[in-house]
C-alpha positions as CSV (number, residue, x, y, z in Angstrom):
1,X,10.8,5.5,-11.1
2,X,9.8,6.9,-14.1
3,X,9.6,10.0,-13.3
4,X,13.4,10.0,-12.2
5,X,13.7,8.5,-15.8
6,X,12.6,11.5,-17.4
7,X,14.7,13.5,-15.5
8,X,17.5,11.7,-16.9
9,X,16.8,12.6,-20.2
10,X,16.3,16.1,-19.2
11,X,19.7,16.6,-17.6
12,X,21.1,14.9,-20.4
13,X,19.6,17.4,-22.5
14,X,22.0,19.8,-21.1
15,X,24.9,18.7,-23.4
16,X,23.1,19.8,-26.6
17,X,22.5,23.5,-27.9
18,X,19.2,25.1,-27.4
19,X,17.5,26.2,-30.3
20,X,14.8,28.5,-30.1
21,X,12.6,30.4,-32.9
22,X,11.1,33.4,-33.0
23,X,8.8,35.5,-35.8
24,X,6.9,38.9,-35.8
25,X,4.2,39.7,-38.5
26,X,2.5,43.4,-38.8
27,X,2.1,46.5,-40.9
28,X,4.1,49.4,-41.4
29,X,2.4,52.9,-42.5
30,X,1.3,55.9,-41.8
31,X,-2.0,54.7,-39.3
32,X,-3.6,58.1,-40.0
33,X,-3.9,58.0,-44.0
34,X,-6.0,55.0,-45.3
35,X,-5.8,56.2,-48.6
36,X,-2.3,55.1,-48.8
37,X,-1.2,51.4,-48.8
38,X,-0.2,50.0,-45.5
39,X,2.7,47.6,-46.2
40,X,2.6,44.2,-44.5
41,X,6.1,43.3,-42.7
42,X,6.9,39.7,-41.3
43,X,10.3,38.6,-39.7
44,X,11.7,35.4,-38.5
45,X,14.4,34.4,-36.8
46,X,16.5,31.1,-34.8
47,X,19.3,31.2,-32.5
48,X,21.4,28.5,-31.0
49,X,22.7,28.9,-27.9
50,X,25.3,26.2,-26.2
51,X,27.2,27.0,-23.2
52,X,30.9,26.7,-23.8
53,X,31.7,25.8,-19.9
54,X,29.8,25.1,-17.1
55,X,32.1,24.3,-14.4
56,X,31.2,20.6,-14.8
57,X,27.6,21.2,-14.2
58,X,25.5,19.2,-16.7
59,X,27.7,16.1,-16.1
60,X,26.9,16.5,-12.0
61,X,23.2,16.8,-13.0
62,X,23.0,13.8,-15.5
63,X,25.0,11.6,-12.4
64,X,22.3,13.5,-9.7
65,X,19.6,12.2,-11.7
66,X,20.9,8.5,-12.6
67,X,21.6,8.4,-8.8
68,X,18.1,9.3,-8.0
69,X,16.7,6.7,-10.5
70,X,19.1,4.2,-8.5
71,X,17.8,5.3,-5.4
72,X,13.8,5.2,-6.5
73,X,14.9,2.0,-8.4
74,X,16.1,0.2,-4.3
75,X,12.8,1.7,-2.6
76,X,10.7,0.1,-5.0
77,X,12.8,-3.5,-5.0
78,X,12.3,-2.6,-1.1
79,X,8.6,-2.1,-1.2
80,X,8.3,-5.1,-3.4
81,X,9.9,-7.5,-1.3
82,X,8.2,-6.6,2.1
83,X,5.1,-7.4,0.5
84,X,6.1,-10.2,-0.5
85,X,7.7,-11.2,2.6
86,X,4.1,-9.8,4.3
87,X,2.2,-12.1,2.3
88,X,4.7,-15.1,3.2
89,X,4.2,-14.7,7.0
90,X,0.7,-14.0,6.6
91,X,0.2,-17.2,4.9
92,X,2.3,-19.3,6.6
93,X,0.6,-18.0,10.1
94,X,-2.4,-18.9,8.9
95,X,-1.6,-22.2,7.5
96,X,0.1,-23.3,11.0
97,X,-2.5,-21.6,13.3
98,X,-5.2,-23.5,11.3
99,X,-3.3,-26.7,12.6
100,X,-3.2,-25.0,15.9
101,X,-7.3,-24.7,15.7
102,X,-7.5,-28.5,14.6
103,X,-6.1,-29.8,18.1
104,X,-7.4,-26.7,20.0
105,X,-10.8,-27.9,19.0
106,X,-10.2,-31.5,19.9
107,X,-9.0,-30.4,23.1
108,X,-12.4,-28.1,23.8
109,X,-14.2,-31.1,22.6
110,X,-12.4,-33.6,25.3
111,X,-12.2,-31.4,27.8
112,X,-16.2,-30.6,27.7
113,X,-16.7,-34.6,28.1
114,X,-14.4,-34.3,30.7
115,X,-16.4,-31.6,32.6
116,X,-20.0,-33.4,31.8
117,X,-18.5,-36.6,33.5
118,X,-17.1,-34.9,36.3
119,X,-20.7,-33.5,36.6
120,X,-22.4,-36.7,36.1
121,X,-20.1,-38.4,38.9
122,X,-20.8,-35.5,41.3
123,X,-24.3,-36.0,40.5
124,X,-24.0,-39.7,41.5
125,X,-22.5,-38.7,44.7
126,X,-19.2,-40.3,44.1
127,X,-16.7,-37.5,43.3
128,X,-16.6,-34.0,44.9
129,X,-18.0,-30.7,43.9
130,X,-14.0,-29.4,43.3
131,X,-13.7,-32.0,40.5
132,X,-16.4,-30.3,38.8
133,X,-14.5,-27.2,39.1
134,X,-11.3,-27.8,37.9
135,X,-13.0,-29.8,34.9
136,X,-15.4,-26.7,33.9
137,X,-11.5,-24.5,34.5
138,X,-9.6,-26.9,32.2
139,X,-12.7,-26.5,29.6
140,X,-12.5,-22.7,29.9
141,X,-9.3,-22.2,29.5
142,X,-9.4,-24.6,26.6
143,X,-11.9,-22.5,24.9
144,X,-9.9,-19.4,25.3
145,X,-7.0,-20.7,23.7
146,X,-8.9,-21.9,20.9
147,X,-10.8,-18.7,20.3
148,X,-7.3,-16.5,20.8
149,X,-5.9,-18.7,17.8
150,X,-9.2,-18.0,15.9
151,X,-8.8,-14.7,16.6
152,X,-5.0,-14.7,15.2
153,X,-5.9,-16.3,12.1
154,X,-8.7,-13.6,11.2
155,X,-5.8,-11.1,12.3
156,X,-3.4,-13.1,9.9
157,X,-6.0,-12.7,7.2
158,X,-6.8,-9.5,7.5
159,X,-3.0,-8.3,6.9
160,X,-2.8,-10.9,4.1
161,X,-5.5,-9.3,2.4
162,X,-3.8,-5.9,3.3
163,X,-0.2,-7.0,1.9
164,X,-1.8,-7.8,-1.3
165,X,-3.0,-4.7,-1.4
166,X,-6.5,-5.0,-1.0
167,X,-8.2,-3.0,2.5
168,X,-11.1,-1.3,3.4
169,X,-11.9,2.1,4.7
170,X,-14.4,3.3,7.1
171,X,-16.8,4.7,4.2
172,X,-17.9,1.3,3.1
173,X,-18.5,0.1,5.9
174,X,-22.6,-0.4,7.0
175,X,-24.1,2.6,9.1
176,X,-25.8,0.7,12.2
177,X,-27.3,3.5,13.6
178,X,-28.9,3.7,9.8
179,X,-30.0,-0.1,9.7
180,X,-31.4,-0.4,12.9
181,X,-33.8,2.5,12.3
182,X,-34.7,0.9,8.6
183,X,-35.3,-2.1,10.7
184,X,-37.9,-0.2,13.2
């Protein structure tokens, strides 16, 4: 943006003269005879130059450019409010799938009771073998849903941290192949 700015100002420029100024310094003489004096001579000089008409020109470049700053001036609005509506969702998904996690985990924590009593019943000899089974599928199901939303919310995270600009690249992160063989 401020780069398109400047080149406001620099179209605008068009509409006044340009000036420019110019000098020469040396020495007149005969080189070949020392003896005599050699004469120092200097000159200076400015010129103006404005052009009379232009077709129109430096009035289509001025608008050009304030369009361009218009148009830099909406991508950057743009950019700012994806972020910001990146960092919304990111927030609110991990705010709701941390609820999600809450109940998840109660239901892993029922649903493993449930499985140890179907055990201890089959145990006893009073239930079948299947109730066992569907117990220990119910638990394992339950535990995958729980560690899918766990797995969402570091997702969630990770873009949050990304949408406020922060991210990592793969130079920082830790060699393994280095470690272990430090560890050795």
């Amino acid at each position: 943006m401020r780069q398109a700015n400047a080149n406001i100002g620099v179209a605008f420029a068009g509409y006044f003269p340009a000036i420019s100024l110019s000098g020469l310094f040396g020495y007149s003489g005969d080189p070949f005879i020392r003896q005599l004096a050699v004469n120092p001579v200097w000159s200076f000089g400015a010129s103006v130059a404005q052009p009379i008409f232009n077709g129109g020109l430096t009035g289509a470049q001025v608008e050009a450019a304030r369009q361009t700053y218009g148009s830099d001036v909406a991508a950057y609005r743009q950019t700012v409010l994806t972020a910001i509506e990146q960092v919304e969702d990111a927030l609110s998904g991990i705010r709701l799938l941390s609820e999600e996690a809450k109940v998840q985990a109660e239901n892993v924590r029922v649903s493993r009771e449930a499985t140890q009593i179907a055990l201890n019943e089959y145990q006893a000899g009073t239930t079948a073998f299947t109730t066992v089974v569907v117990a220990e599928t119910q638990q394992i199901t339950a535990e995958q849903a729980l560690l899918a939303t766990q797995a969402q919310i570091q997702t969630d995270t990770v873009n949050l941290i990304v949408a406020l600009g922060g991210g990592w690249s793969q130079s920082k992160l830790p060699d393994v192949a280095l470690e272990s063989q430090s560890i050795q």
